[in-house]
C-alpha positions as CSV (number, residue, x, y, z in Angstrom):
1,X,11.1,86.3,-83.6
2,X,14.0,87.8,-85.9
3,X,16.2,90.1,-84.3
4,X,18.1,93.1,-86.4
5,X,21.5,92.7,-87.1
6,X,23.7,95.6,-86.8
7,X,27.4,96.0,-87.7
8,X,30.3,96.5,-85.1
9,X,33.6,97.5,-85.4
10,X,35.2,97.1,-82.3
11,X,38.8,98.9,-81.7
12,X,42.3,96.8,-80.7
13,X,44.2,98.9,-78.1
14,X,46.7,100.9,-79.5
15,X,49.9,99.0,-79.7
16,X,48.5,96.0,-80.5
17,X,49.7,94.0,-82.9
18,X,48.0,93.6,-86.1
19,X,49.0,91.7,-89.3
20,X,47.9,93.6,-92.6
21,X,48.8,94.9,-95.4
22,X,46.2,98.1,-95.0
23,X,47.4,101.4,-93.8
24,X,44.3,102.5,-92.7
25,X,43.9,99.2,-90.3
26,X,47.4,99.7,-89.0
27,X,46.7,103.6,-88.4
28,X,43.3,102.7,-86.2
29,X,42.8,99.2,-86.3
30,X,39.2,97.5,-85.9
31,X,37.9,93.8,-86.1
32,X,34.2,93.7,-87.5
33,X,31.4,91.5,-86.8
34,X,27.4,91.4,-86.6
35,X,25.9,91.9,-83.7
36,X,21.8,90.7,-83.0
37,X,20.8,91.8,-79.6
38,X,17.2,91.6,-78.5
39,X,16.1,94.2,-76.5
40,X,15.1,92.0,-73.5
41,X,18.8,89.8,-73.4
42,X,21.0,89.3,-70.2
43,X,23.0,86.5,-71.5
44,X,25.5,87.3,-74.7
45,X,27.5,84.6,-76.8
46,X,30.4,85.3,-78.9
47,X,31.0,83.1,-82.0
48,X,34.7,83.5,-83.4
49,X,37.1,81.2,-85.3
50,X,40.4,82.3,-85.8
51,X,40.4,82.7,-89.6
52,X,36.9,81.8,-90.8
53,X,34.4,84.8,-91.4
54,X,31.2,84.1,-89.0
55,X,28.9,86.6,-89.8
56,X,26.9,84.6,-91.3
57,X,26.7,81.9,-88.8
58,X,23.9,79.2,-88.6
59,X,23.6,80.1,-84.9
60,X,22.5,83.4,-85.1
61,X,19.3,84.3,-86.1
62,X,18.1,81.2,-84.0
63,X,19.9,82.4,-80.9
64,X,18.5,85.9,-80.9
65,X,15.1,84.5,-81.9
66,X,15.0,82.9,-78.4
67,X,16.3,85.9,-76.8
68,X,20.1,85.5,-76.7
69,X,22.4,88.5,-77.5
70,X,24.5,86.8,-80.3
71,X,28.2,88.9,-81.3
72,X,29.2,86.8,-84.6
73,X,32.6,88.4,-84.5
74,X,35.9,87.7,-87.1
75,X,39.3,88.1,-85.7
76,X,41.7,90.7,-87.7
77,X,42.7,87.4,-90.0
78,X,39.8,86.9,-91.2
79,X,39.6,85.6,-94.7
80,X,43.6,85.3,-94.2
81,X,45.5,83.0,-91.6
82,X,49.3,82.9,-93.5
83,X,50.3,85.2,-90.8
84,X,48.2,84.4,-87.9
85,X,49.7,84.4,-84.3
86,X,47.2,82.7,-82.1
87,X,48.2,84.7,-79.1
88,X,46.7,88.2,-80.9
89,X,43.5,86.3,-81.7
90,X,42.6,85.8,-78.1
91,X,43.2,89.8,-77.7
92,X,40.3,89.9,-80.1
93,X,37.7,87.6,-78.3
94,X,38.4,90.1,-75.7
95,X,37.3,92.8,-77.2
96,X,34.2,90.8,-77.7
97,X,33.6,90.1,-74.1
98,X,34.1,93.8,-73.4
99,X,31.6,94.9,-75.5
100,X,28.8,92.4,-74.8
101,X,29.5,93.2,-71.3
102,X,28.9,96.6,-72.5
103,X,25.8,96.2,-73.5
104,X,24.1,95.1,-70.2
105,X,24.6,91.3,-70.8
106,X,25.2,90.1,-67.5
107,X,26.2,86.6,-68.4
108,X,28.4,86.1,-71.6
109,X,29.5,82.8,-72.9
110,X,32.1,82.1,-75.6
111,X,31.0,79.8,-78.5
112,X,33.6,77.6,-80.3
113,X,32.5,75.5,-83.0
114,X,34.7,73.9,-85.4
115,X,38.4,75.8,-85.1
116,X,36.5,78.4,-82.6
117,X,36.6,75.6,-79.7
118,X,40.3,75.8,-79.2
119,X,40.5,79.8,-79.5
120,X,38.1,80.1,-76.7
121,X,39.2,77.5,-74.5
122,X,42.7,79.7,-75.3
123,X,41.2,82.6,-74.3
124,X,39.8,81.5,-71.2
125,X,42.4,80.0,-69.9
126,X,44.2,83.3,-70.4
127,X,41.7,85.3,-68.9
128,X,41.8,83.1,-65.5
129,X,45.6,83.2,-65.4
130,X,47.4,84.9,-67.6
131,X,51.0,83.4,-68.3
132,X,51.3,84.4,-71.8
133,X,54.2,86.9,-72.4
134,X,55.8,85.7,-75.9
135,X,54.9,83.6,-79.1
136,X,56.7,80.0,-79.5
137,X,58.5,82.2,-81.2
138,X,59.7,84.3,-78.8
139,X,58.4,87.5,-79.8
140,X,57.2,89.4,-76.8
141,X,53.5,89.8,-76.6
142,X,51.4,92.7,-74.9
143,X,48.6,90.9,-73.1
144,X,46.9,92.5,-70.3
145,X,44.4,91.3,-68.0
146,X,41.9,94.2,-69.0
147,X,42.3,92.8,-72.9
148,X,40.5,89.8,-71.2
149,X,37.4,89.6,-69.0
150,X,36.3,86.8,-68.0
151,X,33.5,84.5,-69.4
152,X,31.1,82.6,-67.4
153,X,31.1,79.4,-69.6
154,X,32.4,77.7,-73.2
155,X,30.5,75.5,-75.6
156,X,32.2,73.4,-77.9
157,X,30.3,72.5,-81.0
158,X,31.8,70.5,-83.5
159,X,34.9,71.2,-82.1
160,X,38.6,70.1,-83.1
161,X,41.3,70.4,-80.9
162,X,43.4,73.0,-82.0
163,X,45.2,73.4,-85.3
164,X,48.4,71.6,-84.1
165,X,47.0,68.5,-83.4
166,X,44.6,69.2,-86.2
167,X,47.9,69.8,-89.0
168,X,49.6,66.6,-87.2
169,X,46.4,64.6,-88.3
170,X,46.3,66.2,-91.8
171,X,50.0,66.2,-92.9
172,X,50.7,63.9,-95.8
173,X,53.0,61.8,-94.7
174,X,54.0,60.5,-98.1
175,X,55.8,63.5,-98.8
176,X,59.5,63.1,-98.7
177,X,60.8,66.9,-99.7
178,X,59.2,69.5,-98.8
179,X,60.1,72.1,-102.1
180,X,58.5,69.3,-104.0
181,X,54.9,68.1,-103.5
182,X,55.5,65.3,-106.1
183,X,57.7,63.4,-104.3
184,X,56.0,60.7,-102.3
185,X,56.7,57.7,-101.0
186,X,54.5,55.3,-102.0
187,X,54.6,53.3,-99.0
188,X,52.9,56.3,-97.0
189,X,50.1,57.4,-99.5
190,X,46.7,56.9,-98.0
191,X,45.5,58.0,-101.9
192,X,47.4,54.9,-103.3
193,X,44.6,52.1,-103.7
194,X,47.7,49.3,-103.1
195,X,47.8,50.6,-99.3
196,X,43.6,50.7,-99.0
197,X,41.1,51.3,-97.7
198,X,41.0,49.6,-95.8
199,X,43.8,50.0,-93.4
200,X,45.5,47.5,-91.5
201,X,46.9,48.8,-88.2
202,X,50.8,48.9,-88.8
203,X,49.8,50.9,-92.0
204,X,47.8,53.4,-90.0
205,X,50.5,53.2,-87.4
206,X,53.8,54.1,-90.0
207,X,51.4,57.3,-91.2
208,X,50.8,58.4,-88.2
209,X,54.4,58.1,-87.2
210,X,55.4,59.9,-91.0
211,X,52.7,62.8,-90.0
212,X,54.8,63.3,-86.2
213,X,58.2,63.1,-88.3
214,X,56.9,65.2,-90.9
215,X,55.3,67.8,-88.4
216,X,58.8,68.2,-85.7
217,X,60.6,68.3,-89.1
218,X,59.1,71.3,-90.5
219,X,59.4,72.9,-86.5
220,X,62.6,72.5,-86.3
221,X,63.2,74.1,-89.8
222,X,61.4,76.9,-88.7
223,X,63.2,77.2,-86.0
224,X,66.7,77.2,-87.5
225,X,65.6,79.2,-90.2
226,X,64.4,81.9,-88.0
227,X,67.8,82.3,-86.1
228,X,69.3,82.4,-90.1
229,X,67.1,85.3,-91.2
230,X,67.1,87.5,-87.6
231,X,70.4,87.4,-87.5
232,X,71.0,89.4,-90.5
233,X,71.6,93.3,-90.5
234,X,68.1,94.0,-92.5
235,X,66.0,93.3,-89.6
236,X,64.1,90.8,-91.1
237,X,61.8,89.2,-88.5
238,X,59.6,86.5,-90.3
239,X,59.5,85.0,-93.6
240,X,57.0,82.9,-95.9
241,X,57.3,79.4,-97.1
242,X,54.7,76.6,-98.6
243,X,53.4,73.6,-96.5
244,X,52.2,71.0,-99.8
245,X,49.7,68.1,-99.3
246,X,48.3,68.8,-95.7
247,X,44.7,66.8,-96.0
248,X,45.9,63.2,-95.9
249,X,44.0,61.6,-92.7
250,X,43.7,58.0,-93.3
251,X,40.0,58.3,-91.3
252,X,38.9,60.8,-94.3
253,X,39.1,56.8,-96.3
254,X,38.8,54.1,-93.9
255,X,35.7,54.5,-91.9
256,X,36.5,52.0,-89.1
257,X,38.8,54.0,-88.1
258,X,37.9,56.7,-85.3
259,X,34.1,55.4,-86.0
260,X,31.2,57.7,-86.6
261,X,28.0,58.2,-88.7
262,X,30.2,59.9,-91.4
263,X,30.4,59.7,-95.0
264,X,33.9,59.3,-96.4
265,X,35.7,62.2,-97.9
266,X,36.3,64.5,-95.3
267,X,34.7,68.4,-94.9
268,X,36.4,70.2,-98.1
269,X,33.7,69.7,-100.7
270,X,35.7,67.8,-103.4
271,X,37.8,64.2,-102.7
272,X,40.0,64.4,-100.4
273,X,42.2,63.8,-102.7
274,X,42.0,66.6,-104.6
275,X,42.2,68.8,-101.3
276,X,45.4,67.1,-100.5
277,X,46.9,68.3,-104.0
278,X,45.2,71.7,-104.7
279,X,46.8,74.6,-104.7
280,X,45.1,76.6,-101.8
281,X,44.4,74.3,-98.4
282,X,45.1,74.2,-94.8
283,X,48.2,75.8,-93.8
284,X,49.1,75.8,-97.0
285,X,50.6,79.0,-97.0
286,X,52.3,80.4,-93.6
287,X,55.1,82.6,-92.4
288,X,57.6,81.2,-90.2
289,X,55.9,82.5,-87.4
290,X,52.6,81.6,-87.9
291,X,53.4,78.1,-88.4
292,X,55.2,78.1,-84.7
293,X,52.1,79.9,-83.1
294,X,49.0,78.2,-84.9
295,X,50.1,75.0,-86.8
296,X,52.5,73.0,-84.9
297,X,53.0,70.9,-81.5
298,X,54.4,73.9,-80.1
299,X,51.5,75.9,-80.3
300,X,49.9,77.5,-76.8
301,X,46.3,76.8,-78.4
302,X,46.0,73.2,-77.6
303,X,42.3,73.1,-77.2
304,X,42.0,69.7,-74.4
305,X,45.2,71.5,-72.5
306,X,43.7,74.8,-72.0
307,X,40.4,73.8,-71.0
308,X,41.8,71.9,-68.4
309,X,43.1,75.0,-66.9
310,X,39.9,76.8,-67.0
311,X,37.4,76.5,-64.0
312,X,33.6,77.6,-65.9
313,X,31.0,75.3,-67.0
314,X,31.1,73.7,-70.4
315,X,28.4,72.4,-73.4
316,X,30.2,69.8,-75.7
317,X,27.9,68.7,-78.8
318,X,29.1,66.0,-80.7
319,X,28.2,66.4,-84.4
320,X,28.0,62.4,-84.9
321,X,28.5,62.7,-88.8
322,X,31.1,65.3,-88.8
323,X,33.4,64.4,-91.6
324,X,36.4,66.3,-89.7
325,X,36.0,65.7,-85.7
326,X,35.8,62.6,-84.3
327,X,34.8,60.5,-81.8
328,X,38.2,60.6,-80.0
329,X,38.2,64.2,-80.6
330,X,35.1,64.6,-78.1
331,X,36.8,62.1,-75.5
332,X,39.7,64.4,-75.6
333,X,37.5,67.4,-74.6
334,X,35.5,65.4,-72.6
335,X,38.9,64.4,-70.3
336,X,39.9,67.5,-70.2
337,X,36.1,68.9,-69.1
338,X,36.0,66.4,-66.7
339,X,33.0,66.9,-64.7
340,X,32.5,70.3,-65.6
341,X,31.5,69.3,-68.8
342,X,27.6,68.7,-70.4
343,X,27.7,66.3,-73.1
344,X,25.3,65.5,-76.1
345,X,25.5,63.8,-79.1
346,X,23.6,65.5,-82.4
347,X,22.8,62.0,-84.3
348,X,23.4,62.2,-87.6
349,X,24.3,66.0,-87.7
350,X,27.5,66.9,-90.1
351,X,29.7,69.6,-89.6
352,X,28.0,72.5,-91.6
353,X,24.5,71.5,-90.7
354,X,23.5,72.4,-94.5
355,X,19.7,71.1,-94.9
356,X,19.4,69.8,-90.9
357,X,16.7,71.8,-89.8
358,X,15.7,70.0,-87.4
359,X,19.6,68.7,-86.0
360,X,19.8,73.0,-85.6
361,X,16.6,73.6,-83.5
362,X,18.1,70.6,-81.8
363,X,21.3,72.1,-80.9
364,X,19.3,75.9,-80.2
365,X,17.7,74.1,-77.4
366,X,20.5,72.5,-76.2
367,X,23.0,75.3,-76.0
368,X,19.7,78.2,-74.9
369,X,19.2,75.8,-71.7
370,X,22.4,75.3,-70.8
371,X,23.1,79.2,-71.2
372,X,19.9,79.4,-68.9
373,X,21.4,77.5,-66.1
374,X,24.9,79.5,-65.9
């Protein structure tokens, strides 16, 4: 069965904040999605990432064909996350809710795959208790509990953490100044074949204590650099700057590391290498701001943290090939879950799905039963 897809454009509530550079979407601003509703549904999923444009989702067509309301929404960075503040994104998946609940679904579950798992396990956290009232920042920010109904459950599909931990992970910690992405130390360069793969353990270990360093570093820089700029007559209130080399995880080369079905390489289509060095990557460009909300430790999006302190039922599948989310990755949701939490493990299954028919009817079943049984 194929079910119609329809566009939505669902408005923010005035006064909301909304990064962009449009008039018209300051004057009246709207986020946009696709909706596929069959007439017959009662239960409605919401697929969002925070940046990443889902209307075109894997998940859609198969979850309507089995009679599941499916909202494939984008937040209003879509395409764009240099100025993303993670605490407006979850005012967005509520706009979802609202209007799935809208249309007569009486259950509604939030779907978070990939960077989605630790915006809904945000949102829902939120929506139970609400304690957000300003950015790490410190800029004030207008939740309300009407911006954010409840949901009756959250799967996590090929979930990561949240983009903190995630950046920590990524961070090349061979980079030594910051204004200058060709400045290394050798010593900390995963891409230098004298270091591996593979890699022994106090190699692994010095990274990983370069990527924390290198991570706090560029916090507190942000931090102090803040203070500099909002302290000036102009009333300047953010600024941009580069983050260089930030896809450098010594599991993207060494394989017995974090161990999975995965090939090496990574998810970003080229080497990983090359990724590390191009031009255009994760976080690579960010406003002061943004970096405090989405990318660092400091962030409030920590996906295991704020599932913990939600109460609903949750699906976790575990893409075993994934080239970006590992095993310890699902143990961390898994913890946090504890026995709230329905596991299963997609053999073989990367993090795209691209030419896994049969790994997607897989994960259709799964997800459809458990929706079944909230």
């Amino acid at each position: 069965m194929i079910c119609e897809r329809r566009h939505v454009a669902l408005p923010i509530r005035v006064g909301s904040a909304f990064e962009s550079q449009s008039g018209l979407q300051l004057n009246a601003p709207r986020i946009y999605g696709v909706a596929a509703l069959p007439s017959e549904a009662t239960i409605g999923v919401i697929l969002m990432h925070p940046a990443s444009n889902l209307m075109n989702h894997y998940l859609i067509d198969p979850l309507a064909g089995q009679g599941i309301g499916v909202l494939a929404l984008n937040s209003r960075y879509c395409g764009g996350d240099s100025a993303l503040i993670m605490e407006h994104v979850i005012q967005d998946v509520g706009a979802g809710v609202k209007f799935l609940r809208g249309q007569g679904m009486k259950t509604v579950a939030l779907i978070g795959n990939s960077g989605g798992a630790a915006l809904m396990a945000f949102y829902q956290a939120q929506a139970e208790r609400l304690t957000i009232t300003e950015t790490p920042a410190g800029d004030p920010v207008d939740l309300r509990a009407e911006d954010l109904p409840l949901a009756d459950g959250i799967a996590l599909l090929a979930g990561h953490p949240g983009r903190g931990r995630l950046m920590l992970g990524y961070l090349d910690a061979s980079v030594t100044d910051e204004a200058d992405p060709i400045a290394t130390d050798p010593s900390l360069d995963i891409f230098n074949t004298d270091n591996g793969p593979p890699f022994d353990a106090g190699f692994v270990a010095r990274v990983r204590a370069g990527q924390r360093r290198r991570s706090e570093a560029i916090t507190a820089w942000a931090r102090e650099r803040l203070a500099i700029i909002r302290a000036l007559p102009d009333g300047r209130r953010d600024e941009a700057f580069v983050v260089h080399r930030t896809y450098a995880d010594p599991r993207f080369l060494d394989l017995s590391l974090d161990p999975s079905d995965r090939k090496a390489g990574g998810n970003r289509g080229a080497s990983a290498r090359e990724a590390n060095l191009s031009a255009n990557n994760l976080g690579r460009f960010t406003t002061l701001t943004s970096w405090l909300s989405q990318w660092s430790l400091d962030t409030h999006a920590d996906g295991p943290a704020c599932l913990a302190a939600t109460s609903v039922p949750v699906l976790q599948l575990d893409y075993t090939a994934d080239g970006g989310v590992y095993p310890s990755d699902v143990a961390l949701w898994s913890a946090a879950g504890g026995a709230r939490i329905e596991n299963h493990r997609l053999v073989g299954a990367s993090h795209y799905m691209q030419g896994q028919p049969d790994l997607l009817a897989r994960a259709v079943d799964l997800t459809v039963d458990w929706l079944k049984r909230l």
